[in-house]
C-alpha positions, 0 to 999 in steps of 0.5 A: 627686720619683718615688714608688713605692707598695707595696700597703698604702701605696696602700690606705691611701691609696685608704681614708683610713686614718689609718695613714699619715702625714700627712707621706707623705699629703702627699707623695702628694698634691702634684701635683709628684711623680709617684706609681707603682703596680707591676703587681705591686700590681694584680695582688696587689689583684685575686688578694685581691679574688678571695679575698674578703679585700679589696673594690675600688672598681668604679671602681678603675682610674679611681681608679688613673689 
């Protein structure tokens, strides 16, 4: 299955929150499926840590990867 993350899923899911759904955590997590992240997502990510409003890890496109 090919999955698209859209922003919040794919903060959720970087900080463990318990907004998302084991269900789509698992999904997420099955090395079966391929997991997307737009570019437009990134470059939302980094136009807000720039603002102050979300703080990255420095190892965010490893994480990514």
């Amino acid at each position: 299955m090919k999955l698209l993350l859209d922003t919040h899923v794919l903060l959720w899911w970087l900080g463990n929150a318990p907004s998302l759904r084991a269900a789509t955590r698992a999904l997420i997590a099955d090395p079966s499926n391929l997991v997307f992240v737009s570019a437009a997502s990134i470059w939302e990510l980094r136009i807000k840590e720039g603002l102050g409003k979300v703080t990255l890890p420095a190892s965010f496109a490893e994480v990514l990867d």
